[in-house]
N, C-alpha and C positions, 0 to 999 in steps of 0.2 A: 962512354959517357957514364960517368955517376952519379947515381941519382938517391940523394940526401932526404927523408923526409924527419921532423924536427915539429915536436907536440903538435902531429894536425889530429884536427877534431874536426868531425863532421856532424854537427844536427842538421833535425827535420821534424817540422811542427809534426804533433800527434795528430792522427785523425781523427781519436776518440774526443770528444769537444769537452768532455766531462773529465778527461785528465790533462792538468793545461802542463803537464813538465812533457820537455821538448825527447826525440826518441835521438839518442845517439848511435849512430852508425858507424863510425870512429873515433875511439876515444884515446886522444894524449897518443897518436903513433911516431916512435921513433925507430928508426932501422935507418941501413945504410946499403945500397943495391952497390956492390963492384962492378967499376966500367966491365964492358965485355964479358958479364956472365951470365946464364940463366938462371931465375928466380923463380920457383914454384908458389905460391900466395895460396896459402891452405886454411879450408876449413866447413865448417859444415854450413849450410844454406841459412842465408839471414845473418852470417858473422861480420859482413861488412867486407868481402872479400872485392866484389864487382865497383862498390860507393870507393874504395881506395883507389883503384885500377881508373878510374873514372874523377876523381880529384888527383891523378897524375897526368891525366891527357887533360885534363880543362876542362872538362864536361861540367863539372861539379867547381863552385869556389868554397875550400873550407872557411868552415864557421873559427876556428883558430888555427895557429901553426902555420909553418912554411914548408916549402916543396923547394929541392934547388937542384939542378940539373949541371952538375961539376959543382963550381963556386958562384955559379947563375943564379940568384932568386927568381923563378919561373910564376910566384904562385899567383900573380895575376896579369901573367902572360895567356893572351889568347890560344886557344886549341892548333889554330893553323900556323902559329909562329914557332912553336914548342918544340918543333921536329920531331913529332912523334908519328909511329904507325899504329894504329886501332884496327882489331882484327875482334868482330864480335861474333854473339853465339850462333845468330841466325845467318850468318853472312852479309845479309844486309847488299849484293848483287841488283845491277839493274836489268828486270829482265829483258828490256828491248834492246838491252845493247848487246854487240856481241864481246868475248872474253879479253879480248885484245882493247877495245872500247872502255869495258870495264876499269882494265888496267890504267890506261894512260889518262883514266878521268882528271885523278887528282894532279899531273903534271899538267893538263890546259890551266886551270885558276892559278899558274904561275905568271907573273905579273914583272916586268922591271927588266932587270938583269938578269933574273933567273926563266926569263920566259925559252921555251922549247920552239925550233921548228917541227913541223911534224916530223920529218924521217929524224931528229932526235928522240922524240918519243915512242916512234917503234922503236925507234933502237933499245932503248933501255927499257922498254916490255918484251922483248927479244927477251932480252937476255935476264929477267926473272923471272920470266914462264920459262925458261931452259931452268933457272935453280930450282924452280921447283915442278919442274918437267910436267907441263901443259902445253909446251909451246907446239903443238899435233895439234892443238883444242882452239887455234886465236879465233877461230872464226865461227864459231859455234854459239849459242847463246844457255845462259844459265840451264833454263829449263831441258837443255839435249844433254844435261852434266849431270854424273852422278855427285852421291853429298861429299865424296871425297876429292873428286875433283871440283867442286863450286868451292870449298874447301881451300884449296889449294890456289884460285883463284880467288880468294880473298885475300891472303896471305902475301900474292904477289902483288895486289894493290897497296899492302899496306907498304909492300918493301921499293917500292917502285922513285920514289921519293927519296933509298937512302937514307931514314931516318936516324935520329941518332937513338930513340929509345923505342920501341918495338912492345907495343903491350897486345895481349893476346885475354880474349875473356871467354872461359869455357870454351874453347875453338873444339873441344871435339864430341861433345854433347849430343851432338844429333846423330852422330856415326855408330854403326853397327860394330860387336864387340870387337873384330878383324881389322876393321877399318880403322876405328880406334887407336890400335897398336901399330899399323906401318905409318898414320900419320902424324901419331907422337914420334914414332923415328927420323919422319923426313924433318919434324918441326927444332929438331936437336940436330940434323945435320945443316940445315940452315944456315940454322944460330952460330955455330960453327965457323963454317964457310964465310957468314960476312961480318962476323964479331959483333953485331949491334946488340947493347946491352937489352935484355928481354924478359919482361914479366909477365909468368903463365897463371892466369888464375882457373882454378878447378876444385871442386870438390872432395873429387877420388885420390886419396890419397897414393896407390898404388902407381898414379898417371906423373905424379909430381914427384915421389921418387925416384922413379928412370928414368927421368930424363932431366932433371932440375941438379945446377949445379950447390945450388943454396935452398933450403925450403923453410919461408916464415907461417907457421901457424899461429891463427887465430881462432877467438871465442869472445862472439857479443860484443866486436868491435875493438876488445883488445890484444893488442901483442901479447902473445906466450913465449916463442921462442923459435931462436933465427939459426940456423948454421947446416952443415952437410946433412943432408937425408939420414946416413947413416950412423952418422955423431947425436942426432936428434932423434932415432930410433934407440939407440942403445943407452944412450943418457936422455932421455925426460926431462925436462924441468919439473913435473907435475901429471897428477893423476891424468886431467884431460889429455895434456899432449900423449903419455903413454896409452891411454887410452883407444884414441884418436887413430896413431897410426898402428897398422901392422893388418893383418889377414890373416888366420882367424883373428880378433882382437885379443889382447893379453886378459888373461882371468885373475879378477880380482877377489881378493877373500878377505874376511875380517879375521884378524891379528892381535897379537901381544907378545910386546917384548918384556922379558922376567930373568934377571940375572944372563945379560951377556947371551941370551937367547930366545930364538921366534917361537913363538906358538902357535900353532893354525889348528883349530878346536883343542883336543888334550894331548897333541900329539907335540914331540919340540924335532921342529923339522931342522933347522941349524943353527948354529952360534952368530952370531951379532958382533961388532964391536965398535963401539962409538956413538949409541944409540939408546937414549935414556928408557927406565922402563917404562912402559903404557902400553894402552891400546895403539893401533897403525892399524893402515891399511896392507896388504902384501898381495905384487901383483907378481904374477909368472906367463910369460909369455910362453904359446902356445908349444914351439921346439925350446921350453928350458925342462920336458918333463924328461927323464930316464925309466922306462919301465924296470921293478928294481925288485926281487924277491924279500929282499932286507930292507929294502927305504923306512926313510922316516916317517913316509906321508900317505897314508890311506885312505882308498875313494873308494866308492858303490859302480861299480860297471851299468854304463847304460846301453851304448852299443858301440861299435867299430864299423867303423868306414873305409874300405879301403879306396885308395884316390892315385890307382898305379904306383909313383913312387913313395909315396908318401900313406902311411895310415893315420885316421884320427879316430883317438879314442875318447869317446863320447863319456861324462861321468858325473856323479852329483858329489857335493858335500857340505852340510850345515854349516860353515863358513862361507862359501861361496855367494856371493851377492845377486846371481842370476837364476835361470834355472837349472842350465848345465853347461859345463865347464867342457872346453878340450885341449887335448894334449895332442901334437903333433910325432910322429913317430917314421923312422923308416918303415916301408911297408914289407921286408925282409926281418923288420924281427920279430920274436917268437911271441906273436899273440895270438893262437890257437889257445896255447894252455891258460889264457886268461881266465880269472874265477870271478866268483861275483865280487868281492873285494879286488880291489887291484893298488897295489903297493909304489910308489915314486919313491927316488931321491933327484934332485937338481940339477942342473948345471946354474952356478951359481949368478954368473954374468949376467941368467937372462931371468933375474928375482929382483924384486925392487921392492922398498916400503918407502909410504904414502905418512906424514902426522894426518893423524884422523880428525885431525880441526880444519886445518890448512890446506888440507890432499897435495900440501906442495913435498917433492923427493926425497927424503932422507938419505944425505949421502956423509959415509960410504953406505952403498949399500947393504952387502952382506959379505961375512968374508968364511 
């Protein structure tokens, strides 16, 4: 199922009474969800990530725009007609019932033609506590489950129905870092397994790159930019999306381009081409440093961490726009003989400049 959204806008009155303009939660969003994939919906708290997720199940009617589900206009299609499954943060479980209960809730309120005998609705909780392997647990009630499995048994209510769009909000928010990780895996084998187009909304970026076939980031309700995690990590549209994603985050420093070359304070770190002169931004993510006896680029040593594979070395420099800056490194090369100066040159791929107006990409970026 493909799911089309087309200028939606979501307001909501202020609740400061002394500013009467309305607070936008969505603004003008267009993107386009591929039947059969999963969609990561990123961005940091208050971007309007959960108000979007929430104006595709019907929870919410936008203030403008349409919603269309294939060639469907859904957008003022009720929540229960929509075919969708809602899988929220708190799980949202009844504790009196047991998990098996749980599950077949939403197949009783079938009505017509589609109504279930009971042994149909175990049958088909059967068999998505087996996909997502609880079915040890039918008889148990919320409170005897741990968060990964009450987890687990929300996810099989959501899918229990077969829907055709699968939305997922924060599902893994309450779970311990461990926890975290095997049920981002089984939430991707799933998806998988039963093809239902599926949008995961989350914060953490690192949650929505493993496991997301597409990842659309957002900031303050608007769209930034949509495409593979890793297409989207290496090309930015813009300072925030580069920003945004990666671990350590990319370090950005103030710049100038001068004849066909960058400057990062008085030093000319590389050549340029295509890239009028001025000031930029210039950002370098964290594995683009090479420690370099010759580099172009030199820092003030503040300290090194080693992190088993990996070392980060920690460092200041009066271009730098935060406090201290790091460079990622194998933790096999030679930073013993570190001084208090310490010398870079690049890997270019992973430099980017920012126009210092705009913060939107300069491309190409460096050659």
């Amino acid at each position: 199922m493909k799911v089309v959204l087309k200028n939606l806008t979501k307001k909501f009155p202020n609740r400061n009474k002394k500013i009467h303009e309305d607070v936008i939660a969505v603004n003008n969003f267009n993107f386009e969800i591929p039947s059969g994939k999963l969609i990561g919906l990123l961005g940091p708290s208050g971007c309007g990530k959960s108000t979007t997720l929430n104006l595709i199940s019907g929870l919410e009617k936008p203030t403008e725009g349409k919603i269309f589900f294939d060639e469907e206009d859904v957008t003022n299609v009720a929540p229960e007609h929509r075919g969708i499954g809602l899988v929220f943060q708190n799980y949202a479980l009844y504790p009196h019932l047991t998990v098996l209960q749980n599950i077949i809730f939403p197949l009783q309120n079938l009505k017509g033609k589609d109504k279930l005998t009971k042994e149909e609705m175990n049958a088909k909780a059967l068999e998505v506590a087996k996909l997502v392997q609880i079915d040890g647990l039918m008889d148990r009630r919320p409170g005897e489950l741990s968060g990964g499995q009450q987890q687990r048994v929300a996810i099989a209510r959501a899918l229990v129905k077969m829907p055709k769009v699968l939305l997922l909000d924060e599902p893994l928010s309450n779970l311990d870092a461990r926890l975290r990780l095997q049920t981002r895996e089984e939430i991707k084998r799933i998806q998988l397994e039963t093809g239902i187009t599926t949008m995961f909304v989350t914060h953490d970026q690192e949650e929505a790159m493993s496991i997301s076939d597409f990842i659309v980031v957002m900031k303050d309700g608007l769209f930034q930019q949509m495409g593979k995690p890793q297409e989207v990590y290496d090309r930015p549209v813009n300072m925030f999306v580069a920003k945004f994603l990666g671990t350590p985050a990319i370090n950005i420093f103030e710049g100038n381009v001068k004849d066909g070359a960058l400057y990062i304070g008085e030093e000319r770190v590389f050549d340029v081409q295509g890239v009028k002169d001025g000031p930029v931004y210039a950002g370098i993510r964290p594995e683009g440093f090479i420690p370099d006896d010759n580099g172009p680029f030199t820092v003030k040593l503040k300290a090194t961490e080693i992190m088993g594979r990996d070392a980060s070395i920690v460092f200041t420099h009066p271009a730098f726009e935060g406090a201290a800056a790091r460079a990622i490194v194998a933790s096999d090369a030679a930073l013993s003989g570190l001084s208090e100066n310490v010398r870079f040159s690049f890997k270019k791929n992973k430099v980017y400049l920012f126009d210092k107006e705009t913060e939107t990409t300069i491309f190409p970026e460096v050659k």
